[in-house]
N, C-alpha and C positions, 0 to 999 in steps of 0.2 A: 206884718208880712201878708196876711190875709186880705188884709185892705188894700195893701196894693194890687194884689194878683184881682182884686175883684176890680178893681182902677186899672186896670190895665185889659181884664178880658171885655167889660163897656167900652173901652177905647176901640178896640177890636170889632166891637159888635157893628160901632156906630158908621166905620169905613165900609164891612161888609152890606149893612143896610142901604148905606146909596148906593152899589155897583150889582144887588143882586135880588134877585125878589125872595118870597117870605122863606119859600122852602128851600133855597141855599144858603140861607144867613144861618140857619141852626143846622146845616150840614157839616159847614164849614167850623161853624164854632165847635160842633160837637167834636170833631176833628181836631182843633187846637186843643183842646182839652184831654184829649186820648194820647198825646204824644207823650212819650219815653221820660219817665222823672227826674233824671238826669238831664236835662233840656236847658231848667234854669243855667246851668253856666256853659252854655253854648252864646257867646256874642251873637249880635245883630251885624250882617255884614252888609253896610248900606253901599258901598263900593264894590261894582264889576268886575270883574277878573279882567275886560274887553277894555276897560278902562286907566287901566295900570300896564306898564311895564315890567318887561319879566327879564332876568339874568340873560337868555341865552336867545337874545334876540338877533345878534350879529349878525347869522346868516342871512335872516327875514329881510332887515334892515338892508344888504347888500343887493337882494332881490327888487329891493322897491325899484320902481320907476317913475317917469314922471306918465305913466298913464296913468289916467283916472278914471274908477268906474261910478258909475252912474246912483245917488241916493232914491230909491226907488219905492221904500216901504214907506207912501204916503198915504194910503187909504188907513192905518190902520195905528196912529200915532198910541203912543204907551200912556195909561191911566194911570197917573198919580193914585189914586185910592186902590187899586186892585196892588200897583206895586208895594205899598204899606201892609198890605195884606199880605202878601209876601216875605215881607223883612218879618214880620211876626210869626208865620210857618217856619220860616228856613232859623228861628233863635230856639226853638222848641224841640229842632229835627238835632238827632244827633249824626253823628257821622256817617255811623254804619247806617240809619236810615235813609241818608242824604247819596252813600255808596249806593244803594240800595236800589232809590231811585234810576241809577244811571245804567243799572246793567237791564240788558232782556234776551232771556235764556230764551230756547225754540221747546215746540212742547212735545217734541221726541224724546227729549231728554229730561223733560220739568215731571215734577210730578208737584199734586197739589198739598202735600205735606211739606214742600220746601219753598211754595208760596207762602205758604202758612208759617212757615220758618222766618226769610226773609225778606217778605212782603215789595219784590223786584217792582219797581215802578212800570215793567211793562213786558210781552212777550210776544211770539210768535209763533205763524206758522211756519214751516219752508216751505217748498214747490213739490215735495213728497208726501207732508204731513198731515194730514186731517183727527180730527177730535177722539182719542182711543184707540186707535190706531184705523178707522173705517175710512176708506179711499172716500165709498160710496154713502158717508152720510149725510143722512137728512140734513135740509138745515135748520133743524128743531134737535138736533142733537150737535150742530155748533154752538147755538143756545144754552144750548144746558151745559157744557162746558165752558161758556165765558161763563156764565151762573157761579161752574165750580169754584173758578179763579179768580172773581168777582171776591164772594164771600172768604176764601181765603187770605185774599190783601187782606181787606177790612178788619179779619180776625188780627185781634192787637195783643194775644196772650203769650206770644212769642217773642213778636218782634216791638212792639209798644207802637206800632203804626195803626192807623184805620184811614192812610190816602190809598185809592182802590187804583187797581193795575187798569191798564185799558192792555185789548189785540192789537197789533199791528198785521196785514196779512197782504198778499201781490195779490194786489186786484188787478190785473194790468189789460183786460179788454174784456171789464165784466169783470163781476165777482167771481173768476175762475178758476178757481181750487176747487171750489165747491159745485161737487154732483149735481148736475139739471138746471145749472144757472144759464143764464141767456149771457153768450159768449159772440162780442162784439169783435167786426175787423182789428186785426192787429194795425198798431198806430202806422205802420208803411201805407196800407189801405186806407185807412184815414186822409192821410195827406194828399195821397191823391182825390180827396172825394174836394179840398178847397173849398172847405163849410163850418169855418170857427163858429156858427150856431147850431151844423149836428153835432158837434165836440162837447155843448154846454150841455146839450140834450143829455150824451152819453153819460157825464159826468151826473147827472143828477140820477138818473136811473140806474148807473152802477153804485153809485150811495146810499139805494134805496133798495139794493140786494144785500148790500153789506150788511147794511144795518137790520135787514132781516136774520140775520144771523147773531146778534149782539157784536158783533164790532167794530170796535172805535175808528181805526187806523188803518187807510189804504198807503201800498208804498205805491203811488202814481200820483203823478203822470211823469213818465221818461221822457225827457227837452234833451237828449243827445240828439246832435249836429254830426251826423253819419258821414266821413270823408272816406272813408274806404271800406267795399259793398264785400270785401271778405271777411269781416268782422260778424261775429256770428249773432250776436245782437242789432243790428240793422234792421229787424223789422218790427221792434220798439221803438225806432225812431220814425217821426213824422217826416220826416224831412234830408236829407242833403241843404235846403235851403234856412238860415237862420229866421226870415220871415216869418215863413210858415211854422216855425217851432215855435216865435216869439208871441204869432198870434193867436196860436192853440192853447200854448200852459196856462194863461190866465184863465182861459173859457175852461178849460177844465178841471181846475181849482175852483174856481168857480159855481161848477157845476157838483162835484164833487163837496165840498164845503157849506155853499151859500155865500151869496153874494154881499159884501159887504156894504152894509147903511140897511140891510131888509132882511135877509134870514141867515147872516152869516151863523155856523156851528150852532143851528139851531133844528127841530125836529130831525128830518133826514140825514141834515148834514154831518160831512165825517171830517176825521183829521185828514189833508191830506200830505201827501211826500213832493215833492219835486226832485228827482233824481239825474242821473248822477254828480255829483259836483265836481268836477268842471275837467271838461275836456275828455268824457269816455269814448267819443264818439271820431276822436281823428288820432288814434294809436297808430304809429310805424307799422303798417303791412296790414291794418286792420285787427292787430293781436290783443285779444281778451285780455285786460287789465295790464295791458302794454305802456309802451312810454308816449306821451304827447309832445311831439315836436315843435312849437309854434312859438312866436314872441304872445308878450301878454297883451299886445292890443289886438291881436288875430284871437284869444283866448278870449279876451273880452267880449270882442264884435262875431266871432262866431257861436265859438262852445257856449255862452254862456245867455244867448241872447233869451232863450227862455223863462230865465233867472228874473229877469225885469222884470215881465206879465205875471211870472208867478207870484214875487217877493210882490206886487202893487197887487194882484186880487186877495192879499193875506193868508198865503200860505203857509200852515205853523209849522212844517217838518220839512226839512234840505236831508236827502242822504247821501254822504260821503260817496267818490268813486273808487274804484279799485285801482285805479291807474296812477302813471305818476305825469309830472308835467316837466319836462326837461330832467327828468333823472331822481325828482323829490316825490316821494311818495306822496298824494292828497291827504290821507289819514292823518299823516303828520306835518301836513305843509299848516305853517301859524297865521303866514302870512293873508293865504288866499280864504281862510275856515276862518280867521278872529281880523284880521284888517281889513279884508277885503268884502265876503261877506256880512259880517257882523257889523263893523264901521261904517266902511264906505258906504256901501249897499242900504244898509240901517235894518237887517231882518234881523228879528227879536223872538223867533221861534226858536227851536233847535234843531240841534246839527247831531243829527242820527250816525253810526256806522253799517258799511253794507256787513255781510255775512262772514265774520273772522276776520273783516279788515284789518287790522288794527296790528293783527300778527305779522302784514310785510313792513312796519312802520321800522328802522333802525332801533335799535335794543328791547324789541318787543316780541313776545312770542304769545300762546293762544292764550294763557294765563295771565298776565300781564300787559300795561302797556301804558305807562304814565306818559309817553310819546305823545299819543293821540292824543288825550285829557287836556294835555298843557296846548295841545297847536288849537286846540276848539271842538274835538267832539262832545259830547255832552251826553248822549244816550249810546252805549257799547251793544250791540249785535253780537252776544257770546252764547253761541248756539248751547253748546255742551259744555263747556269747560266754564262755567259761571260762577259756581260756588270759590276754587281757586281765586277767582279774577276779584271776585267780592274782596275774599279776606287779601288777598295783596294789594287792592287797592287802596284799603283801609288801614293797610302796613305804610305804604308810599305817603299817604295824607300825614299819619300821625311821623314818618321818618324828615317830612317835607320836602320830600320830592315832589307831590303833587300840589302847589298852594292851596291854602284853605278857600280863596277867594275863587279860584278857578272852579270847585266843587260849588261852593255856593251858586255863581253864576250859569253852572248847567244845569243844575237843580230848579233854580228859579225860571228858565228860560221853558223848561219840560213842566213846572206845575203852573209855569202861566198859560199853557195853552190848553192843560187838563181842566184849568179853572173858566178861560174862555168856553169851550166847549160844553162845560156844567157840567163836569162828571162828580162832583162833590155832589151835588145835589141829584142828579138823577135813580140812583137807584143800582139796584142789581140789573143787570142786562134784559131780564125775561119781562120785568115793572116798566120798562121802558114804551111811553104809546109806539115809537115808530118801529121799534119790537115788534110789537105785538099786529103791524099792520101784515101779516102772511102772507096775503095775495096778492102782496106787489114780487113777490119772487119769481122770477120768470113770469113776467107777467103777460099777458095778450101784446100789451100796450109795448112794451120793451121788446120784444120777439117781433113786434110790425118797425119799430124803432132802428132793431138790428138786420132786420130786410133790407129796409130805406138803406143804413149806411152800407149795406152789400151793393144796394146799386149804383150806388151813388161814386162808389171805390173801384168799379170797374174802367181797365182802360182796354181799350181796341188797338191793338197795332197794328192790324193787317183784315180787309176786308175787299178782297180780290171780286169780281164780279157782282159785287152785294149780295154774297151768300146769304149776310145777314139781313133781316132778321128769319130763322126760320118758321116754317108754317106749323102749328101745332097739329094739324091734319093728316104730318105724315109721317113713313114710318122710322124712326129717330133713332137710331142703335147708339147707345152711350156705353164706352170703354176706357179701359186707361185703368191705375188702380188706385185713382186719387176721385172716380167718378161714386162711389157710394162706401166714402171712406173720411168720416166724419173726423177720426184722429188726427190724420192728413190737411184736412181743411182749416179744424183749429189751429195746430201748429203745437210747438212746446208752450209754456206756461195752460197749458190747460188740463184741470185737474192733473195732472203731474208735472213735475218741474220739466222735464224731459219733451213731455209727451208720447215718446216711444213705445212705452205699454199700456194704451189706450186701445179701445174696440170701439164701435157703435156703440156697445152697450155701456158704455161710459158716458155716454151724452142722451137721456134717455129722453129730453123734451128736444131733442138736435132734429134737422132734415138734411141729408146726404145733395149733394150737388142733381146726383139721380131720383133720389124722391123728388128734389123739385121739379124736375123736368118730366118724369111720371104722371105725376098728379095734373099740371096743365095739358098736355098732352093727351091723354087720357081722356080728361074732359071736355075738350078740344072734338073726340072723337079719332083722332090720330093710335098710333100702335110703335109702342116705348117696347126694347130689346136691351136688356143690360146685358156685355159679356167682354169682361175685364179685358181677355186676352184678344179680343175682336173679331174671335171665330163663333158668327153670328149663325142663328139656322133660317134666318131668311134676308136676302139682301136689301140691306136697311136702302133708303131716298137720301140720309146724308147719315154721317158720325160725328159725334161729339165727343172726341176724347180728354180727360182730365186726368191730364200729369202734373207733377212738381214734385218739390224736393218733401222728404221726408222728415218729420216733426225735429226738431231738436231745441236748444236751447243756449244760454250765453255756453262759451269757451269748447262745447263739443262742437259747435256750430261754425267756429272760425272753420274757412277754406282758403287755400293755397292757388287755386282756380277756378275762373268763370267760368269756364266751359260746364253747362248741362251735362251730368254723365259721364264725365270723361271718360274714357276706358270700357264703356256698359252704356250703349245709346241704346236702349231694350224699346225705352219709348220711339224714337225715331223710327225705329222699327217697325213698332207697331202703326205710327201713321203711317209710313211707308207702305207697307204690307197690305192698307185699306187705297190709300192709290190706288197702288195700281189693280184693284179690282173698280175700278172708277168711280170710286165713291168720297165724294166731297166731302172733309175734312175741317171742322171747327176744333181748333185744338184750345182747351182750358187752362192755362198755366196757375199752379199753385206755387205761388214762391214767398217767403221771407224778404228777399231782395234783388235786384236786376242782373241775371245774370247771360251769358253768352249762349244764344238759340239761334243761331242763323240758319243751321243747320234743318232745324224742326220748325223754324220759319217759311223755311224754302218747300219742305213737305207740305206745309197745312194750307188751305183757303183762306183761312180767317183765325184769329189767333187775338186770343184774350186774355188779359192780364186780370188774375182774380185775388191775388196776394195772398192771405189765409185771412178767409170772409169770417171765421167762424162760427156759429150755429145754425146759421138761418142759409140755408143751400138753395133755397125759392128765390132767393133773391138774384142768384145766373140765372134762372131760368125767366125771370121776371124780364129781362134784359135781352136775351137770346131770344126769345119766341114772340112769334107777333102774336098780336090780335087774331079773330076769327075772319075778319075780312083782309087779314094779310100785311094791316100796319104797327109799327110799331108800337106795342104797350109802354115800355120805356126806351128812351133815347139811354144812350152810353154819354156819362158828364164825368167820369174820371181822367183827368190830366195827371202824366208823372210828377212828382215830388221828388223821382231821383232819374237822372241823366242815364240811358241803358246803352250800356256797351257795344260798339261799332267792333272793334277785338276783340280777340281774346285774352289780351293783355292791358285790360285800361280799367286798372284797380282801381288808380283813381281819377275820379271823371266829373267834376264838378261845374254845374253854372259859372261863369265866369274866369272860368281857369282860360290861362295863358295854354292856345293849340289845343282849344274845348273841340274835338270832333265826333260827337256821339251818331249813333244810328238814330236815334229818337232822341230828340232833347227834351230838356228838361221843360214841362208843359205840355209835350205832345199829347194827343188823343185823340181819335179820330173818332164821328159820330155817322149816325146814317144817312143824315145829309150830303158828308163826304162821299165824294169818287174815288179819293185815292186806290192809285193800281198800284201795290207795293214789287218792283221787280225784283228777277233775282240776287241774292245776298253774294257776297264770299265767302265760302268755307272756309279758307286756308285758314291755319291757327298755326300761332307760334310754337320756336323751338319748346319744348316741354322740358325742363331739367329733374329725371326720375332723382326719386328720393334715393340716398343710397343703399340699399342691400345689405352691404356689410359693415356697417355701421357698429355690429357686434352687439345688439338690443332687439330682439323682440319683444314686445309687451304683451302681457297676457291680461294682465289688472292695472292700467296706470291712468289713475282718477275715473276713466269709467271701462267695461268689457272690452274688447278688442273683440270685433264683430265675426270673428269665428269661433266666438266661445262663450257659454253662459255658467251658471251657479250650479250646484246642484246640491241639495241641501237632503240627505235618508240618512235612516232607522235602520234598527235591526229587522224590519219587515223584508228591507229590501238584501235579496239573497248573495247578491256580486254583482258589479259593477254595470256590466251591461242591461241587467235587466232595467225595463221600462222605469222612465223616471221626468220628473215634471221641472223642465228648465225654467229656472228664473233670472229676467235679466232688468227686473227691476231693486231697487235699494233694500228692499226691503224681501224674508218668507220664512217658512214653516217646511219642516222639514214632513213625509209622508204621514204620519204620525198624527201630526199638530199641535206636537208640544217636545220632541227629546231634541229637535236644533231650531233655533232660530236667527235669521240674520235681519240686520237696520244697519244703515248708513252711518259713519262716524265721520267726524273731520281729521283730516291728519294734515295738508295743507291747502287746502283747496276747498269748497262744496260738498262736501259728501262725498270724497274720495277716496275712502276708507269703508271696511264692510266691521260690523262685531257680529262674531259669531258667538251666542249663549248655548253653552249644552245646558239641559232643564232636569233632566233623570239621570238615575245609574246606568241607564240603557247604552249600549255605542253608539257612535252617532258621526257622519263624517259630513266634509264640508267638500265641494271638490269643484274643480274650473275642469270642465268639458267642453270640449270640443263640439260643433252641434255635426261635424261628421269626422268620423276619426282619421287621423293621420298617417301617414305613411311614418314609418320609425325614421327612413332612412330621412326624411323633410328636417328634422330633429337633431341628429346627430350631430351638428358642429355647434350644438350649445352645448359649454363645458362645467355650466351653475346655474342652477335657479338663486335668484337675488328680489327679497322680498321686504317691506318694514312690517313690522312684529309689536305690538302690545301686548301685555296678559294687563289683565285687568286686576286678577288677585295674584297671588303666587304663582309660579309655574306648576302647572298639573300632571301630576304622577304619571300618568298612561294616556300621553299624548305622543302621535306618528305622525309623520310626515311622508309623502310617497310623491316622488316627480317622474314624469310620463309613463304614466300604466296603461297597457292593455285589455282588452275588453275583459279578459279573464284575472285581471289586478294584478297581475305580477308589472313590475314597477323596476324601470334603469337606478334608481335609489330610495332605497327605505328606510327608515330609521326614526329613533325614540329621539325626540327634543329634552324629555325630562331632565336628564345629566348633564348635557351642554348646554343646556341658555338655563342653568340653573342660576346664576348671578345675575340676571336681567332684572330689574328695579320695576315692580310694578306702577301702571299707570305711565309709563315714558317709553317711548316708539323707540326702537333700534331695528340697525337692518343688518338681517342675516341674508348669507349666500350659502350655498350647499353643494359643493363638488358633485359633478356628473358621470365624470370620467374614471374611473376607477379604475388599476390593477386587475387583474383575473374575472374583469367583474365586464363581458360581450355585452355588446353594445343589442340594445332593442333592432330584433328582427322584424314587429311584426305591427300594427296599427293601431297608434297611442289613441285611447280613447279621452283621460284624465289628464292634465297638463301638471296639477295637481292636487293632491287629497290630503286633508287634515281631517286626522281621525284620534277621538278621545271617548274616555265612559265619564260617569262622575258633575257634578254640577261647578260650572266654572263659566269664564267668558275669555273670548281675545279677541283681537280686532288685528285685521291686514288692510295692504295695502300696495302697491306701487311695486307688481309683481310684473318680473321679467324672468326670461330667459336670455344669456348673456352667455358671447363665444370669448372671451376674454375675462376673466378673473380680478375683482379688485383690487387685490395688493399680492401677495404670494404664492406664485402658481404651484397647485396642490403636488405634491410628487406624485406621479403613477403607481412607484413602488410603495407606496404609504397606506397601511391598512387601519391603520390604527384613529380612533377619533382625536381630534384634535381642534383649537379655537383661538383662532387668531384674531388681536385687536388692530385692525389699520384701518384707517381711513375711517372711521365708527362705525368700520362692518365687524359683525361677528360670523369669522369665517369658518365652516363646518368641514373637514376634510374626510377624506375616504372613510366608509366602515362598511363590515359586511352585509352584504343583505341579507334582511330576514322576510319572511313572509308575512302578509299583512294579518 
């Protein structure tokens, strides 16, 4: 027996020796030798799961067509020896190791005692999470954090593994989670820069930020084909046009990775993602993980045309989309994840899930989802809920629901690219040289880099008497509140998923739009006035104002209309208001996507499309401002990438479309050679159909704030309600204290749609949604129930209250103890409670609801909410009046709370 295990590990040695050099061959060996003792009777599965036939093919089968997609992964043909080396991992791995590999938990919720537990093949950040919980860390302290979870994997005294985890993290313009990184044009700005050589550029110096942090795994580049500009993700795509997508993903795989035949996944380079798969980008009405309407040869030739350059410059990670295509979820679609990609196509990397995917797949929820597994994901995105999803999935393999070969073949497809990339042999994160090179982190070189694509991304629509360019000589008043407002310029994905709770001080190597025009100016000898509201103390020679929309990010970002401002033209105004004091007007536009400005067209001289440039703000002014003798330092070379709306109604407005009539088409851009005199626009804008009113739903909490109300998270310190208190309306805070409540983000179904609140002391401690100015009672009155989802994490807790719409002085239209009635509620599973308003004997609020509502407990515990309304209409049994009594009704899987008296809080 000896003999042969020693004939067998030389067999091993001798494949590893040709495909790897000295210090991966005893990486790797060392490796097969630390696997789980129970190994030996684990089969060799030398057959694909891609290459077999499975039971429940008929629908797939029904969906084929006679289109054909394109075999594409030819730079990068599969190694007979590296694959042997593989059949010999995957006989050694046991199941749970092989589970193991497939999930990756986010690190808000990982801790490193349960890497060490079960040594997850990989993990993440989100768009909130940074290492310990620090917004603002170093990136020597995301270092040391891969370090932690590095050496964790590795540790084999738990789980019998020693294959080490890699990051996964959105790098999506720049390494931009992380604090002081040089944050590149969002990929809209891009596109119009029509430079698949600054694209290669980008990609290698955001891999070179990356990797200054120890991590492995960017999810980019975004190849969505944007068909409709109200989809709130639009300014992750490059494109409207498939071209331009097709010709960007490889250059920035490319860039991103290393080029294949010369440094592919070698020093710099990182894994990279190619996202979404397939079809995020042309959803019915534009709606965030909506349905995709289209035949599959438009599916092909549009959505997917990315896929090609990526899948040919050997991209190792595709991640699943959220969307469905004709009504079939992607997550679970087998046909377009294992026939179409896998086969047809011939990519040999793996097929990632986005963020909980997996939970809209047909008989899948956040714990489970042999759905996915079987249609072709291979790596699960289970933020929170991962230890569940381990041990079920390790239920479904051994029940076989999940085929043995389906596991092996996602297994092998994720440690073939860990083994391309050398993570066997490289080391812990911090050992690594391209580690350890720091001062490429924000670099000089990548901050002149992200100028360049600032300038290069600018397009001109409108330059009436050639205001432009101006003189740096004179005197410049810059307004607007998007002019020295760096959060604004970046957009969402920067350093927060949102970007909503961002300051200057969040970008602390950044330059505001206004410092950049300061500093040439300045130098220039000219005289810079910044004043937001444009009430200047000396009347500037022209204004530069910088508006656009405000940060956000995928599905809060979806819009129902083009129109700039509708309802709230504050900007307009404010150019207006500089009119007619006769002062020429250069208006900035900051926008995500092309939206309806005819209006603020017709106001301004000149009018610039700046996208969200992000860090580098010198780079407008590089553009705007001449030289000293008056000529242009840079010409304007951005052309649209997306067609801009001539209506207010032309959602969708594509190159090529049947009765294409845009105000600027697609390509336009005018430079300083041009004369164009752009005359006046049309205002008129179509009928508006308001949302309904009585709809019988207000939302207080549902997936994010309802922007007349934030958190509020005090202590016993604080005396009653009204006194002074620090709103938060990001995912995450600390209650006054800084330790008796704390809130973080949870999933319920969605993103971070959920809050958990932890009480930490015996001290009290309330959680409460306030209003950021309080309301009239009477605004209120025709909600007849707060309607809320509910987890307790442990038990239900003894001296837990509930209080809906209080007064500044806490007296509350309903109060009451939870502990007795949702005493039967099942820890760790969401139900949704409602809570009668209306009560018998019980006068309706006279006076100005400060709190919408407050949950107040002592004692150490947690719960998490969720998808909080106020609702004029009752779920199922409308409460009696005359009913004083508590009561709990099961309908609908509300648990409905009926009248009881009030007590004080």
């Amino acid at each position: 027996m000896i003999n042969n295990k020693i004939t067998m590990y030389k067999t091993i040695h001798k494949a590893i020796h040709k495909i790897m050099n000295h210090k991966h061959k005893f990486a790797l060996l060392s490796l097969l030798l630390a696997t789980s003792a129970n190994a030996a009777a684990v089969n060799v599965m030398k057959t694909t799961y891609s290459e077999q036939k499975t039971e429940n093919n008929a629908q797939n089968n029904a969906e084929k067509t006679a289109v054909q997609w394109p075999y594409v992964n030819t730079g990068l043909p599969k190694d007979p020896q590296l694959e042997q080396v593989l059949d010999q991992i995957l006989a050694r791995m046991t199941v749970a190791q092989k589970v193991a590999q497939m999930i990756q938990p986010e690190i808000g919720y990982l801790s490193v005692a349960q890497m060490r537990k079960y040594g997850f093949g990989s993990y993440l950040n989100g768009g909130n999470t940074a290492p310990y919980g620090q917004k603002r860390a170093a990136p020597a302290v995301w270092l040391k954090y891969a370090d932690d979870m590095y050496e964790a994997s590795v540790d084999a005294k738990e789980d019998g593994s020693r294959i080490p985890t890699i990051w996964g993290t959105d790098a999506m313009h720049g390494h931009s989670n992380v604090y002081g990184a040089t944050l590149f044009p969002h990929n809209i700005g891009l596109g119009a820069a029509h430079d698949p050589k600054l694209i290669h550029q980008i990609g290698v110096a955001t891999a070179k930020e990356v990797a200054a942090t120890g991590i492995e795994w960017s999810f980019a580049p975004t190849v969505a084909v944007v068909r409709d500009d109200r989809w709130g993700r639009t300014y992750e795509s490059y494109s409207e046009d498939p071209a331009i997508v097709k010709a960007y993903a490889g250059q920035m795989v490319s860039g991103l990775q290393g080029t294949l035949g010369q440094d592919f996944l070698q020093g710099f380079g990182r894994i990279a993602t190619a996202k979404h798969f397939v079809g995020d980008g042309g959803t019915e009405k534009g709606i965030d993980r909506g349905d995709t309407l289209i035949d599959e040869q438009g599916l092909r030739d549009i959505h997917a045309a990315g896929y090609m350059t990526a899948i040919r410059a050997g991209v190792q990670s595709v991640m699943v989309s959220f969307n469905s295509w004709n009504g079939v979820r992607l997550h679970g679609h087998q046909y377009l994840l294992t026939d179409v990609l896998k086969q047809q196509m011939g990519f040999d990397g793996f097929v990632v899930s986005d963020w909980n995917g997996h939970k809209f797949v047909e008989g899948c929820s956040l714990e489970q989802c042999a759905g996915a597994i079987n249609a072709g994901v291979d790596v699960l995105m289970v933020p929170e809920h991962f230890e569940a999803f381990y041990h079920n999935t390790i239920r479904q393999v051994e029940q076989g629901v999940i085929p043995m070969t389906r596991i092996d073949d996602a297994v092998r497809r994720f440690l073939r690219a860990k083994i391309r990339w050398g993570l066997l042999a490289r080391g812990k994160p911090s050992s690594r040289p391209e580690s350890k090179e720091r001062a490429v982190f924000n670099s000089q070189a990548h901050q002149e880099l992200a100028r360049d694509a600032v300038r290069k991304s600018l397009v001109l629509l409108k330059n009436n008497r050639q205001l432009l360019p101006l003189s740096p000589k004179s005197h410049v008043l810059v307004a607007g509140d998007g002019a020295d407002n760096i959060a604004k310029q970046a957009g969402g994905w920067s350093v927060s998923w949102q970007g909503t709770d961002n300051s200057n001080a969040d970008f602390p190597n950044a330059t505001s739009v206004y410092q950049g025009i300061r500093q040439q100016v300045e130098s220039a000898g000219g005289k810079v006035e910044l004043a937001v509201n444009g009430r200047y103390r000396q009347k500037p020679d022209v204004a530069v104002v910088v508006i656009g929309e405000n940060p956000y990010a995928e599905w809060f970002g979806d819009i129902q209309q083009l129109e700039y401002q509708l309802g709230d033209k504050r900007d307009l105004a404010l150019i207006q208001q500089l009119k007619q004091q006769g002062i020429p007007v250069v208006t900035v536009f900051l926008t995500g996507r092309p939206l309806w400005v005819n209006k603020e067209l017709n106001a301004s001289d000149a009018f610039v499309v700046a996208w969200l440039p992000g860090s580098e703000g010198q780079g407008v002014a590089d553009v705007l401002l001449a030289d000293s003798q008056g000529e242009p330092r840079y010409d304007f070379q951005g052309k649209l990438s997306f067609s801009w709306p001539r209506f207010d109604d032309q959602f969708v407005l594509n190159k090529g479309d049947a009765n294409y009539d845009p105000l600027f088409a697609y390509g336009y851009g005018l430079t300083y050679a041009d004369q164009t005199e752009l005359g006046p626009l049309s205002e008129q804008v179509s009928p508006v159909t308001a949302a309904s009113s009585d709809d019988g739903i207000q939302p207080l909490f549902l997936r994010n704030l309802a922007a007349d109300l934030a958190w509020v998270l005090a202590d016993s310190s604080t005396a009653k309600a009204s006194d002074s208190a620090t709103l938060i309306t990001t995912p995450y805070g600390v209650s006054t204290d800084g330790q008796s409540l704390a809130m973080q983000s949870v999933n319920l179904s969605y993103q971070e749609d959920g809050r958990q609140l932890r009480w930490n002391t015996a001290a009290p401690a309330t959680a409460s949604l306030r209003y950021l100015k309080p309301v009239a009672a009477a605004k209120l009155n025709q909600a007849k129930a707060l309607r809320f989802s509910l987890r307790f994490d442990q038990q239900v807790p003894a001296k837990l209250s509930l209080g809906a719409l209080c007064d500044l002085e806490g007296r509350c239209q309903r109060q009451l103890s939870l502990a007795q009635p949702l005493t039967s509620m099942q820890p760790g599973v969401w139900h949704t409670v409602e809570v009668a308003l209306q009560c018998a004997g019980q006068p309706a609020m006279d006076t100005r609801i400060l709190d919408a509502m407050v949950l107040s407990a002592t004692g150490q515990h947690s719960l998490a909410v969720a998808d909080i309304l106020l609702v004029t209409q009752q779920s199922a049994l409308e409460m009696s009046a005359q009913n004083t009594s508590s009561q709990k009704v099961s309908s609908q899987n509300i648990m409905q709370l009926g009248c009881v008296e009030i007590s004080a809080r």
